[in-house]
C-alpha positions as CSV (number, residue, x, y, z in Angstrom):
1,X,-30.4,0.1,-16.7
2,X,-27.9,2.1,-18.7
3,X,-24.5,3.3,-18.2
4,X,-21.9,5.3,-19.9
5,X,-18.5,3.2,-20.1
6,X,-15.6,5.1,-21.3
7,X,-12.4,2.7,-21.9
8,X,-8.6,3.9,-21.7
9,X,-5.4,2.7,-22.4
10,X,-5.1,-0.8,-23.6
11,X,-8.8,-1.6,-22.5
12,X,-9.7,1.0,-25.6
13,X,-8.1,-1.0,-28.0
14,X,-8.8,-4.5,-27.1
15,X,-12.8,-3.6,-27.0
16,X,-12.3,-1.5,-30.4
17,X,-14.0,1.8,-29.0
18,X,-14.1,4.9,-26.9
19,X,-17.2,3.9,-25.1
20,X,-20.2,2.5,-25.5
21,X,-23.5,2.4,-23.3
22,X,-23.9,-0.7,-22.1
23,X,-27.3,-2.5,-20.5
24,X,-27.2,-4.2,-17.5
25,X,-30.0,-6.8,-16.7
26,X,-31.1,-4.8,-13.1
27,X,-29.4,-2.8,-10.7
28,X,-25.8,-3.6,-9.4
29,X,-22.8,-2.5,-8.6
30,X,-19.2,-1.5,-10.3
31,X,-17.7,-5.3,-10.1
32,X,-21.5,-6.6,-11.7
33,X,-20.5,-4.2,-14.3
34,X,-16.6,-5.7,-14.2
35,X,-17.9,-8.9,-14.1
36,X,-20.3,-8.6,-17.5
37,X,-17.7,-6.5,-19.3
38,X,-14.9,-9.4,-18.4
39,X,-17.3,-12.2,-19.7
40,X,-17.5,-10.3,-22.9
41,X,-14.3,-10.2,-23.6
42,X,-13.8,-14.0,-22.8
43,X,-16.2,-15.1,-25.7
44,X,-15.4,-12.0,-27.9
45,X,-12.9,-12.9,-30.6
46,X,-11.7,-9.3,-30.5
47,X,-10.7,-9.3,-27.6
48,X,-10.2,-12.6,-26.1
49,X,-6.7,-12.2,-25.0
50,X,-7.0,-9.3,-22.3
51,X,-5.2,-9.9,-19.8
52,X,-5.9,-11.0,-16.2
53,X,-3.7,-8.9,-14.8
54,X,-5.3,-5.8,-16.4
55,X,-8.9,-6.1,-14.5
56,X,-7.4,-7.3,-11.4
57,X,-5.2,-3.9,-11.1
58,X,-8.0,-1.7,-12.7
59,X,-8.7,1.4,-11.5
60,X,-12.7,2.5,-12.1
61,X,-14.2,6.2,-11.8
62,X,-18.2,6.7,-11.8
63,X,-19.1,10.5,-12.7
64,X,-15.4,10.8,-12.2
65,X,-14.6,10.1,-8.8
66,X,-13.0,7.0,-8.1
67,X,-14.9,4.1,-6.7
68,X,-14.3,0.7,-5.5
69,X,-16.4,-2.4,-6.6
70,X,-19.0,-2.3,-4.2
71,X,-20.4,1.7,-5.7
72,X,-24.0,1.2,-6.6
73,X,-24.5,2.7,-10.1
74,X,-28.0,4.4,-11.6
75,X,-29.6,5.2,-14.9
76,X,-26.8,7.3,-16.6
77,X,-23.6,7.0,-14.4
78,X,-20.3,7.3,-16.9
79,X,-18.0,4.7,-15.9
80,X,-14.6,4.9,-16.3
81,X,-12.3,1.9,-16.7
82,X,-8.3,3.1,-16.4
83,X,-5.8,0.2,-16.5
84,X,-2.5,0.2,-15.2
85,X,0.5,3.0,-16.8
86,X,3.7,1.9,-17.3
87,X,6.5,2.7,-19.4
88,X,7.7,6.4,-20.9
89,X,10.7,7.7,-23.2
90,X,13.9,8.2,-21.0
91,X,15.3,11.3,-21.6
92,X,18.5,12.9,-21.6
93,X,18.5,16.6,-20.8
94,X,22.4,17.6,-22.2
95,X,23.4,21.1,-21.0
């Protein structure tokens, strides 16, 4: 089975693309998916240092609605993988 996975944020750059349609063996659900893309990145020297913390706090969407680990996915879902925001530019409005 195919699906659609569309990486954000720092996800984007530590896999070195957009998105990419991944395979998975049968069947499953959002944290099978999670748990194949996380062993990837373990024996991937491109990516071998993401963090932890990043797929513990991830937030996922299928067809853009969020969903929690145990969504079942099909042929053709787009999954979204949105890690944590932090950070922004202070600024100082002066009158």
């Amino acid at each position: 089975m195919r699906v659609k996975v569309l990486y954000f944020g720092i996800l984007k750059d530590r896999f070195g693309v957009a998105e990419e349609q991944v395979e998975l063996p049968v069947e499953g659900n959002v944290g099978e998916l999670l748990g194949l893309l996380r062993g990837r990145t373990s024996n991937s020297s491109r990516s071998n240092d993401v963090d932890e913390g990043i797929w513990r706090s991830l937030a996922v969407a299928v067809n853009r609605e969020y969903a929690s680990q145990e969504v079942m996915l099909h042929e053709g879902d787009e999954v979204a993988l949105l890690p944590p925001v932090s950070g922004g530019l202070a600024r100082v409005i002066r009158c």
